[in-house]
TORKOL-4160 file (C-alpha; in steps of 0.2 Angstrom, whole numbers, padded with zeros to 4 digits, m for minus):
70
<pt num="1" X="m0086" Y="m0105" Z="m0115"/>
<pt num="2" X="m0097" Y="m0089" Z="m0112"/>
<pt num="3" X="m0100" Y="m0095" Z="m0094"/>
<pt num="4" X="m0083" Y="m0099" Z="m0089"/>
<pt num="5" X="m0071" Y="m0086" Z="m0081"/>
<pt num="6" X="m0054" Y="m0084" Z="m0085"/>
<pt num="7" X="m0042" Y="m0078" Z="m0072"/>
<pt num="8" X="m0024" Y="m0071" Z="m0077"/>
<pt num="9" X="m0015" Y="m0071" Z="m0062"/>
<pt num="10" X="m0002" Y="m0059" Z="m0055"/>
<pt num="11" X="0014" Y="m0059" Z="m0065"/>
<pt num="12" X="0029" Y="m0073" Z="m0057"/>
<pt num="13" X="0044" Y="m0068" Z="m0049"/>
<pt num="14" X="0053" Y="m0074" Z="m0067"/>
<pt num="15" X="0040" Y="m0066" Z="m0077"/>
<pt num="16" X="0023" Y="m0072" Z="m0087"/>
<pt num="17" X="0007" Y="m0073" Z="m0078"/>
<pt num="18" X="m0002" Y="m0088" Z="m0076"/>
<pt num="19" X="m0019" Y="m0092" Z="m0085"/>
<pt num="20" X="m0035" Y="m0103" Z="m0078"/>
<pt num="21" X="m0053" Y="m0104" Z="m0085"/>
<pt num="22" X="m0062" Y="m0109" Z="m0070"/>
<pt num="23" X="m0052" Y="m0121" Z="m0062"/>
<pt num="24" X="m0041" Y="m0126" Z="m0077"/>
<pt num="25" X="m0024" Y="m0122" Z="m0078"/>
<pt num="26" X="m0019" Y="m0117" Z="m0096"/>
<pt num="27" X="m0002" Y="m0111" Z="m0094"/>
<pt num="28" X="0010" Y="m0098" Z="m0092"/>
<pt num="29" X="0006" Y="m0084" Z="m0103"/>
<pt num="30" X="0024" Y="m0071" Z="m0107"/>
<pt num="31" X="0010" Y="m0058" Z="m0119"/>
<pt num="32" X="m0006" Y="m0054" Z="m0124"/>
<pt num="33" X="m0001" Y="m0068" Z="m0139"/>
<pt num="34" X="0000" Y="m0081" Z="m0127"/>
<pt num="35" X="m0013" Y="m0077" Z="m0119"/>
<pt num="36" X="m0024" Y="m0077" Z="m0135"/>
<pt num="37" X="m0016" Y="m0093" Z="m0140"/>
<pt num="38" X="m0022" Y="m0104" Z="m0123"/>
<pt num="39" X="m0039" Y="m0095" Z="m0124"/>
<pt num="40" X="m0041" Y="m0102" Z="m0143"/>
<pt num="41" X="m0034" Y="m0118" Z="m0136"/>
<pt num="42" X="m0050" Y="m0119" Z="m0124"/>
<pt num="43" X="m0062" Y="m0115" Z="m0136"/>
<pt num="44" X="m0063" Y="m0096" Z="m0136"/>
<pt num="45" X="m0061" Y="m0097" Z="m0154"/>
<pt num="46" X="m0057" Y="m0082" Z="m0164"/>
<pt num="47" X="m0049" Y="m0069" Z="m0149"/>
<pt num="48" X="m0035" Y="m0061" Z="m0154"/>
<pt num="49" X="m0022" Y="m0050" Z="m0144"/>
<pt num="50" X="m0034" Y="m0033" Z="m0147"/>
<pt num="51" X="m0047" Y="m0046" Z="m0139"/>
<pt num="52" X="m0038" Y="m0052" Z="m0125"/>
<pt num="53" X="m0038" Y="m0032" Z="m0118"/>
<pt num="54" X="m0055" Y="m0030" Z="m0114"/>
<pt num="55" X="m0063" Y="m0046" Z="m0116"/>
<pt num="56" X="m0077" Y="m0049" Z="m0102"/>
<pt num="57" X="m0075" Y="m0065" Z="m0096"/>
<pt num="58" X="m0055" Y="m0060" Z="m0091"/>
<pt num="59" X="m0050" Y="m0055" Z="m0073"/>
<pt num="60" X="m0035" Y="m0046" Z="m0071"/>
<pt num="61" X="m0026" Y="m0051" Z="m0056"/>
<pt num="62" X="m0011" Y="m0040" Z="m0050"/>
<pt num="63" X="m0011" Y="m0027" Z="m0065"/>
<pt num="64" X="m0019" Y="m0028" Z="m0083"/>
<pt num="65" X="m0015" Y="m0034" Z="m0099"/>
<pt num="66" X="m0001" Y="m0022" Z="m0101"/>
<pt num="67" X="0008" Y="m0030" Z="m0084"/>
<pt num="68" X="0020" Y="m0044" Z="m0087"/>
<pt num="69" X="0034" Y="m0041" Z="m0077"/>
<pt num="70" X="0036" Y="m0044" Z="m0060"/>
């Protein structure tokens, strides 16, 4: 997955912030668990929430990982 980029998208008007690698959509992550959770799913194996933070291959869109909210 080292190539791939993942994009967190603006938080929703009902809250959470969708998640994409690449073209994929993953979900609707509500935390920085969730988030960890659908990049484990897609093979980003071992990231946790600390990870999520300031991983390299994430783009904030609409705020960083401590926006959630809309």
């Amino acid at each position: 997955m080292a190539e791939r980029r993942v994009i967190v998208d603006p938080p929703g008007e009902g809250g959470g912030r969708q998640v994409r690698v690449d073209a994929e959509f993953l979900g609707r992550a509500y935390s920085l668990h969730d988030l960890s959770v659908f990049l484990q799913r897609a093979g980003l194996e071992g990231v946790d929430e600390v990870d999520v933070m300031e991983h390299p291959l994430i783009e904030w869109h609409g705020g960083g990982p401590e926006v959630w909210e809309h």
